[in-house]
N, C-alpha and C positions, 0 to 999 in steps of 0.2 A: 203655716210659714216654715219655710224649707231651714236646716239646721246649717249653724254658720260652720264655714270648711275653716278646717287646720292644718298648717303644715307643721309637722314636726321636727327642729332643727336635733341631730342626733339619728343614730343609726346602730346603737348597741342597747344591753339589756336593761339600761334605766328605759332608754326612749319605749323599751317592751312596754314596763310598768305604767309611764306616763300616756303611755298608747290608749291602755284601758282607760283611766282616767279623762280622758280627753271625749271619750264615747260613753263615757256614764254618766258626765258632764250634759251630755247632749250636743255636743259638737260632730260635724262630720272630719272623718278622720281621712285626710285625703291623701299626701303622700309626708316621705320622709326627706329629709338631707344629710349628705353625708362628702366629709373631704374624699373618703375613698371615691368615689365618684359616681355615677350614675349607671345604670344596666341591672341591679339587682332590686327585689323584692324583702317585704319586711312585713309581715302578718298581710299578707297580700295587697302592700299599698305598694309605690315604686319608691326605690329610692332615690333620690334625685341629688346634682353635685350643685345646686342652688335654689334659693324659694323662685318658683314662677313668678313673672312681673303683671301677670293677669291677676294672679292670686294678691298678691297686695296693693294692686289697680283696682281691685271688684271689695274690698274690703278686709279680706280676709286673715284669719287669727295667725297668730307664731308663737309656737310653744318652743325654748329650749328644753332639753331632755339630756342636760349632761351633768353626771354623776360628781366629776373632782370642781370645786370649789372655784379653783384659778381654772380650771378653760371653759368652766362655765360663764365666767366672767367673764374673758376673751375672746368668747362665743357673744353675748351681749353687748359687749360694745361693738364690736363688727355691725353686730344687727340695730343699731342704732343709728349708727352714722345713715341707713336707706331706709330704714321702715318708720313708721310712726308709732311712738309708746301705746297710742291707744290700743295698737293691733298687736300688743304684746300683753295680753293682762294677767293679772295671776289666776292660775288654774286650780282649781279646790274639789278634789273628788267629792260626790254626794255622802259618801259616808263620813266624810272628817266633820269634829263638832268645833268651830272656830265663834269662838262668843261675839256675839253681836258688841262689844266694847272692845272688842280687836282689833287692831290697823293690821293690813297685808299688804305691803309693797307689790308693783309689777313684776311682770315676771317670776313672781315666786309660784312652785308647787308644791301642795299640798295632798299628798295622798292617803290613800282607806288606812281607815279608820286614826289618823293623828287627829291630835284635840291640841286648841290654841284657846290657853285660857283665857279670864275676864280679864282686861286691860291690858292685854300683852301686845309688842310692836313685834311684825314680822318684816324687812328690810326689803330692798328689791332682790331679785334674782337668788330669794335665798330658796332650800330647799326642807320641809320634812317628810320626810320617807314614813314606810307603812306604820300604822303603831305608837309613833314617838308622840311625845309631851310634853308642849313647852304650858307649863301654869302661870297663875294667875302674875300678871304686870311685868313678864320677863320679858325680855329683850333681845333676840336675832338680828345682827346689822347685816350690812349689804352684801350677798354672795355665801353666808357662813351655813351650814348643813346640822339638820340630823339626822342620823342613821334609821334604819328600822328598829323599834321598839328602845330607844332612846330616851330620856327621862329627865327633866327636868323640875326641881322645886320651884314655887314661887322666886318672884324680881331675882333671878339669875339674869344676868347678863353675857352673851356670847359676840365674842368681837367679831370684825371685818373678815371676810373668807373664814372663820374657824369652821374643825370639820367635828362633830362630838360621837363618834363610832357609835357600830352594833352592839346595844343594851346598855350603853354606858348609863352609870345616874350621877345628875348634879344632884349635891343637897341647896336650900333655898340659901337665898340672899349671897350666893357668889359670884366671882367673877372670871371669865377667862378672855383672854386679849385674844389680842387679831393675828391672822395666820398661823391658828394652833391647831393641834392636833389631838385629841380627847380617847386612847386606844379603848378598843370595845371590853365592853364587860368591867370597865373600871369603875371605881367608886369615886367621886372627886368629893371631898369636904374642905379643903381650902383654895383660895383664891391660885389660880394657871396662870402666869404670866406670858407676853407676847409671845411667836415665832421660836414658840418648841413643840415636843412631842412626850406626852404625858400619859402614862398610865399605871393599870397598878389597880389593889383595893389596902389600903387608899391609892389615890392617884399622885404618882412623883415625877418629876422633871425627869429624863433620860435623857434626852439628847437635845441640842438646838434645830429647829428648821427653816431652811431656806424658805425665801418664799416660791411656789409654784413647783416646790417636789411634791409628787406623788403621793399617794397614800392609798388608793385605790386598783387593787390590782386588775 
């Protein structure tokens, strides 16, 4: 049986990462998407300035591959309103260890070597990157990220679109709200509140955030 094709929505250095993934998966990796639009190559797939309508006429997969939080989300609902959820599933490299008492929302990815511990919820379209650690009974909502090598204790909870940076660690049983920002390499032991930007060892409030600024350069 011939391997089911993907297109991958993105065209920059996540979609790189997610590229692999996608073919270690056992999918075939057929071309990319990208606003900039069409004519260039991407590990020698094409890129393309929309998914072909044979491609999601004939069955086939749609992976987003976009790094910041908020236009991954608005990359998702685009892709919502014409494809169907099922041809959107979560993508889970062969080397991540995701407990069999895990839930994984659609469209989330999962790449080498992240571990999703026993009873943990992973939300849709959310993302962890190489490395990181969500444990046992925590909680990823809808769109929110971990970084590479990221670290979470036990039932942490991370809100809507939060982004928790490079090396960051929660300690267990905390909380950080929706559209926050977790700066890498910080230590968090108390509860983050909504739509700021937190960092630090420990980790402190600095600033407030909009929603859908940047954080990724």
């Amino acid at each position: 049986m011939s391997a089911r094709p993907v297109v991958v929505v993105g065209a920059g250095g996540h979609a790189v990462s997610v590229a692999e993934s996608v073919q270690a998966a056992g999918y075939e990796l057929v071309a990319f998407t990208s606003d900039r639009g069409s004519g260039e190559t991407l590990l020698d797939r094409p890129v393309l300035d929309a998914i072909p309508q044979d491609h999601l006429d004939s069955g086939g997969l749609v992976v987003v591959a976009i790094g910041d939080n908020s236009a991954r989300e608005a990359a998702w609902r685009a892709l919502m309103s014409t494809v169907p959820m099922d041809q959107c599933p979560a993508l889970i490299h062969p080397s991540a260890s995701v407990s069999a008492l895990a839930t994984v929302g659609p469209g989330t990815v999962i790449l080498q070597g992240a571990i999703v511990g026993s009873a943990a919820h992973v939300g849709t379209g959310c993302l962890l990157n190489s490395g990181s650690v969500l444990d046992h009974e925590s909680t990823m909502a809808d769109f929110s990220s971990l970084a590479p090598g990221a670290v979470t204790g036990g039932r942490v909870s991370i809100g809507r679109g939060s982004a928790v940076c490079i090396g960051a660690v929660v300690r267990h049983g905390l909380m950080i709200g929706s559209d926050t920002v977790v700066g890498a390499v910080s230590y968090v032991n108390a509860d983050i509140p909504s739509g700021v930007v937190a960092y630090g060892t420990p980790a402190r409030v600095v600033r407030k955030r909009q929603l859908g600024d940047p954080y990724l350069g």
